[in-house]
N, C-alpha and C positions, 0 to 999 in steps of 0.2 A: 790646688791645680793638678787634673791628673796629668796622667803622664803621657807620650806621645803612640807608646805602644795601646795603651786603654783607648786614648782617643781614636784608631784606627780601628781599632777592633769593636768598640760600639760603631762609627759608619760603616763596617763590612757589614754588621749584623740587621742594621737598617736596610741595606742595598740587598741581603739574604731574603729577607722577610719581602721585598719585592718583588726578587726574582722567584720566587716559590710562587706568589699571586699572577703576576702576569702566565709562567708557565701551566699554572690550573686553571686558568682564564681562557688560554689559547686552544688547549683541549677541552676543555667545557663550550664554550662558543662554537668550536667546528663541529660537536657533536649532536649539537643542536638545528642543524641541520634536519638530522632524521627525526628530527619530536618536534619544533616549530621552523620549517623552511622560510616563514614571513621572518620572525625575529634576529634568525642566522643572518638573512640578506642587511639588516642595520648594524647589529653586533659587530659581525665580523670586520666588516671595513673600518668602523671607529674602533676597535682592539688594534688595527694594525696602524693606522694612523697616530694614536698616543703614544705606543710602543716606539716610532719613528722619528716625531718632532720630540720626543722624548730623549730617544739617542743622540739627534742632531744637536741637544742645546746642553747634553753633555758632553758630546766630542768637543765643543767648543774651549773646554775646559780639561779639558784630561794631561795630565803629566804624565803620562809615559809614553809618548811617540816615539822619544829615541829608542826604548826597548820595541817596539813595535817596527820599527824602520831594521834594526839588527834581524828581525826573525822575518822580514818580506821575503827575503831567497830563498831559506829553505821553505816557507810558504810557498812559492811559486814552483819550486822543486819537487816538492808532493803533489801539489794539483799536477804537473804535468805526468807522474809516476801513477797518477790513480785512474787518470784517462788513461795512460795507456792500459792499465790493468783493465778497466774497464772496459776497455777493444777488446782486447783477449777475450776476455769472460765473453762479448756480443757473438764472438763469433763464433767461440766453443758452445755457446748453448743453441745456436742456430742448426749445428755438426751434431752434435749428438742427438739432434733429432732426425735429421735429414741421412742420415747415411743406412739408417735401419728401413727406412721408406715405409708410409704409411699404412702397408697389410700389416705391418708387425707393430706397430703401436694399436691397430685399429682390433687386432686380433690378442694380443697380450691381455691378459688381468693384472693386477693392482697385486702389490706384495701382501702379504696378510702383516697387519699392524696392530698391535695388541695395546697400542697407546688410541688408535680409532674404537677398538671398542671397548673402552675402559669410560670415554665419553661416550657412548652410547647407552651405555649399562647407565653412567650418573643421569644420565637425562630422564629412567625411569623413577631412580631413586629422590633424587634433591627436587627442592618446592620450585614450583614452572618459573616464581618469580625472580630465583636464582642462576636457573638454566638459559633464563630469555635475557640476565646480565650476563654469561657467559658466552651468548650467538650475540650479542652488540658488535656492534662494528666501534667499537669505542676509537680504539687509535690505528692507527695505520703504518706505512712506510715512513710518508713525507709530515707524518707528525713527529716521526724520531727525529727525520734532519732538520726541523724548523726548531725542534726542542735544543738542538746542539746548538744553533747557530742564534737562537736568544744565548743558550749560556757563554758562546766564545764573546757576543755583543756586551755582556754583562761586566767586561773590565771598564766600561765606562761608568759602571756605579759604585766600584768597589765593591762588589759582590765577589768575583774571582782576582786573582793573581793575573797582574802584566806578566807576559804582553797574550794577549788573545789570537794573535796571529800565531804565535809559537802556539798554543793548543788548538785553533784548527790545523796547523800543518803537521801534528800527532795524530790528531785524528782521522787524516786522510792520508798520512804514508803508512798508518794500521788499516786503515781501509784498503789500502791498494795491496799490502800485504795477503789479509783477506780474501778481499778479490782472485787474487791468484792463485793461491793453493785452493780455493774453491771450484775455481777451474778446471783444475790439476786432478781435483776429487772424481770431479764428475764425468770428466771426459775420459779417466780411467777403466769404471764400471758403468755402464748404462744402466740405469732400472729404468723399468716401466713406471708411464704417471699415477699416479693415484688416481687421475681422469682420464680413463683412457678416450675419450673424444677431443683431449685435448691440441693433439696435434695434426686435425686434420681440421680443427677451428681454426686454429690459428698460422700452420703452414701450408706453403701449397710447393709438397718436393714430391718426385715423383713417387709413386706405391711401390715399385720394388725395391731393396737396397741398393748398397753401391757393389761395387766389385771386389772388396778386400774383405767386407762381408759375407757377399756372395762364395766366397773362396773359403775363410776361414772359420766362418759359424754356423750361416743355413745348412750344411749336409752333417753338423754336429749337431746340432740344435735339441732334437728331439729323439735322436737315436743310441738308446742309452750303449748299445753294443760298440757303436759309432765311437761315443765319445769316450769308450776304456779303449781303442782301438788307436786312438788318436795318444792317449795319454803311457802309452806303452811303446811305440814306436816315434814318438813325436815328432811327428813330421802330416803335413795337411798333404790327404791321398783322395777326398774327397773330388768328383766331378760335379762342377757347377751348371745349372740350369740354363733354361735358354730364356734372356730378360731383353726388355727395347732398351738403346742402348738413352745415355743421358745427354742432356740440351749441351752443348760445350758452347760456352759466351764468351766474346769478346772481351776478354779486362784487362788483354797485355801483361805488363810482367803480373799481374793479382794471380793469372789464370791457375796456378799453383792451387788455389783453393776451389778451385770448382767442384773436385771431387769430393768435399767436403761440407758445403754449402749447397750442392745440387740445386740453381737455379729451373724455374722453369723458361719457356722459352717467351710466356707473358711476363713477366718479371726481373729477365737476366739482365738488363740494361743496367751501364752507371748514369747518374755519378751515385757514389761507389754504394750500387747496389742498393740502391735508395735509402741512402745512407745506415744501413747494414741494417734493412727493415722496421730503421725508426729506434732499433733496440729494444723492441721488448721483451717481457717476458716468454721465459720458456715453457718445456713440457717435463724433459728429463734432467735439468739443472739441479738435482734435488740435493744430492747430499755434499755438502750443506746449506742449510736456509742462508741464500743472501738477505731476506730483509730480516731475518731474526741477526743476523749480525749485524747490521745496521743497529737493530735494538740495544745491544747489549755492548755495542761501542759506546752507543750515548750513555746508556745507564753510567757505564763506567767511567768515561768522563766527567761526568754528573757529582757520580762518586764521590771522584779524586777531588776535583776539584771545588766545589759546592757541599755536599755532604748533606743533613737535615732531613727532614722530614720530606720533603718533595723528591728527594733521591731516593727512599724508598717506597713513595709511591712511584715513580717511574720504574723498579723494578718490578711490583705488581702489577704494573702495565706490561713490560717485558711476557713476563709469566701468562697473561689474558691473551695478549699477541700471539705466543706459542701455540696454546691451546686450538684459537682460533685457524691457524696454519693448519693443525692437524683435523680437526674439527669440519672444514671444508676442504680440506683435500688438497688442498694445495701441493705440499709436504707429507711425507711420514713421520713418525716420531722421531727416527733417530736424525732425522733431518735437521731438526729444532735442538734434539739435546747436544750434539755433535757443535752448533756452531754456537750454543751457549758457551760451553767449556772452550772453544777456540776463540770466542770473543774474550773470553776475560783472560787467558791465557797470550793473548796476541798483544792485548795492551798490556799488561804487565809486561810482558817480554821489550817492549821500546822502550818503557821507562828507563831501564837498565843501561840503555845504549844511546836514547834520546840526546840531541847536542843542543837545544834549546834548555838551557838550565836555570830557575832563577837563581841570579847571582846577589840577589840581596843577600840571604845568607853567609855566604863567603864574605861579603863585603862586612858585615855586623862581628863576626870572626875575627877576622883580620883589622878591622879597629879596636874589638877588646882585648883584641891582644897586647897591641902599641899602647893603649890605655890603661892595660893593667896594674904597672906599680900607678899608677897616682890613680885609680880608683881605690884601691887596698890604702891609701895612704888617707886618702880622704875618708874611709870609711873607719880610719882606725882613732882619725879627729873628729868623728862625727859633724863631718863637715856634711850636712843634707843637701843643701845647696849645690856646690862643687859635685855629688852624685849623680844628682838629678842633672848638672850640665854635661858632664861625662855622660853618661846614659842617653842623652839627647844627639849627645854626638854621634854615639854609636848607629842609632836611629836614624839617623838623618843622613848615613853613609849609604844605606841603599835605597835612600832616594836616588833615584839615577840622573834624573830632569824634572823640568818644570815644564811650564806651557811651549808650546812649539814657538822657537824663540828665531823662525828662518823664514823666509820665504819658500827655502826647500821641504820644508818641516812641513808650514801651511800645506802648502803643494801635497804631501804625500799621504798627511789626513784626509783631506779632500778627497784624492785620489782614492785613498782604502776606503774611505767611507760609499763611494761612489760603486766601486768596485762592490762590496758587498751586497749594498743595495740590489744591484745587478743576479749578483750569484742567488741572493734569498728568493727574487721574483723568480727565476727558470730554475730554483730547485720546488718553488711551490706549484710551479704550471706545470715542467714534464715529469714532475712523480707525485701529482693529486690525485689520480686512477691507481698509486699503487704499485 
């Protein structure tokens, strides 16, 4: 008879082998789209309906809610720490385009990027059948988040470590970590897009800059005497132009940001600001790629937690994602390299300080401890038996629970499961564009 550690570890290894399939299933399927749109439209909805009464008749069974019930707060704690970050981030990339005003995005070139033409160069050399798998649209943004949230979904198979709510809420108080110093990056130095018709596609602020601007950079800008003149007396001696002045809206105590967000006067209305233009993407948000961080959270989650063969294709995907950022322009290089080494750097840095901890560990510790003289004792009688009972005891100490044994319990399954549901649909609907 093995033993209870062997038994666990062949069903994680089963529950491994499935979660590897469903995850190359899920990107394989949505990529099919672009090579048969007939077959995608069947595929896709029977992928996600298996995957779900799948889950459903495994939550039914799952033993660890009470560890899952201990990590709902700091869960709830990070989604609300990531939205905020994520306001921030909306409206610093909204600012950092709007206050330079559209002659100078429309008028600016692209930085010269030595990683754009490095893809250029291979496009002449490698065979077209390479180059035309390097411009795929293979995976995307909301392929990373859907890939994370199959794996935090996966402690219903025993594929990962309880509880799954302690690794989405790592994963989104490193994301909101993220988020902010990204903010903090970009809204520091301005660069120009890579596209420079990008932000007159996409914003409508007005064409001259704003006033702090207007004061401290247009009469530097160009005038190389100007700016040793400036850098020698340091102090702005510059006279500012004559511009129309900007729309000032209505927003009550918001109005604070006016100067920063420069509404027009078709557009200034709330509520609040039609809900801060939907949030999309920006122009000059660049350094660092927010969805390369995105990437290489999940990779690394992936990692940690899962490991095998389908974690390092998920970083080969990382790596196709990059390229592809730099490749259309999205990004510059060091766009992409910058929030590589921040992503793996930023998780590893929570590890360290993480309070979600599994305490099976501890708990397997601290029974072989107390157990120690009568396992030595029993192994010095070649008592087999007695070992293998000791051993099982040890084992069976970081079982924490069994099936939800409450109505509060029921209630709260219910409830996460309900709740996720929810969060998977409006992460796949408002980040399917990317």
């Amino acid at each position: 008879m093995g033993s209870p550690a062997i038994s666990q570890r062949r069903q994680r290894h089963g529950g491994s082998v499935g979660l590897g399939i469903a995850a190359i299933a899920y990107v394989g399927i949505d990529y099919a789209r672009h090579l048969s749109p007939e077959w995608h439209e069947r595929l896709q909805p029977a992928l996600w309906a298996a995957l779900a009464i799948a889950a459903v008749i495994r939550a039914l069974f799952y033993k660890h809610w009470s560890l899952e019930l201990r990590a709902a707060i700091p869960f709830i704690l990070s989604i609300l720490f990531m939205l905020s970050a994520l306001l921030f981030e909306a409206i610093s990339v909204r600012s950092v385009t709007a206050v330079l005003g559209l002659d100078w995005h429309n008028g600016t070139p692209p930085l010269p990027d030595v990683g754009q033409w490095l893809l250029l160069a291979l496009n002449e050399k490698l065979p077209q059948f390479v180059v035309d798998v390097l411009r795929a649209r293979i995976i995307g943004l909301h392929h990373f988040l859907m890939l994370f949230i199959m794996l935090a979904f996966s402690v219903l198979f025993n594929s990962v470590k309880a509880p799954g709510l302690g690794l989405g809420a790592r994963y989104m108080f490193t994301m909101g970590i993220g988020r902010l110093l990204r903010a903090i990056a970009f809204v520091s130095t301005i660069l120009p897009s890579p596209r420079p018709w990008c932000a007159s596609a996409r914003f409508q602020v007005p064409p001259h800059p704003n006033h702090w601007v207007q004061k401290y950079y247009v009469p530097y800008a160009k005038d190389s005497s100007a700016i040793r003149h400036i850098i020698q007396h340091d102090i702005a001696y510059g006279v500012t132009g004559e511009y129309a002045s900007d729309f000032k809206p209505n927003w009550g105590s918001m109005n604070f940001l006016a100067d920063f967000l420069r509404p027009t006067a078709s557009e200034g209305s709330s509520p609040w600001y039609h809900l801060l233009k939907k949030a999309g993407g920006g122009c000059n948000d660049l350094l660092y790629s927010g969805h390369m961080l995105v990437a290489v959270l999940t990779a690394m989650a992936w990692t940690e937690a899962y490991g095998g063969f389908t974690s390092a294709l998920i970083w080969v995907l990382v790596a196709h994602s990059a390229q592809r950022e730099i490749r259309e322009r999205h990004h510059y290089s060091v766009d992409c390299i910058v929030a590589i080494y921040m992503g793996i750097l930023l998780w590893k840095m929570t590890a360290l300080f993480w309070p979600i901890k599994d305490t099976s560990r501890y708990n397997r510790l601290n029974k072989l401890e107390k157990i120690q003289n009568g396992l030595l004792k029993a192994a010095k009688d070649s008592d087999i038996e007695k070992v293998r009972e000791l051993l099982k005891e040890v084992e069976s100490s970081s079982q924490v629970s069994e099936k939800p044994s409450s109505r509060a319990m029921w209630f709260f399954s219910g409830g996460t499961i309900f709740f996720t549901i929810v969060i998977v649909l409006l992460a796949f609907t408002l980040t399917s564009d990317g």
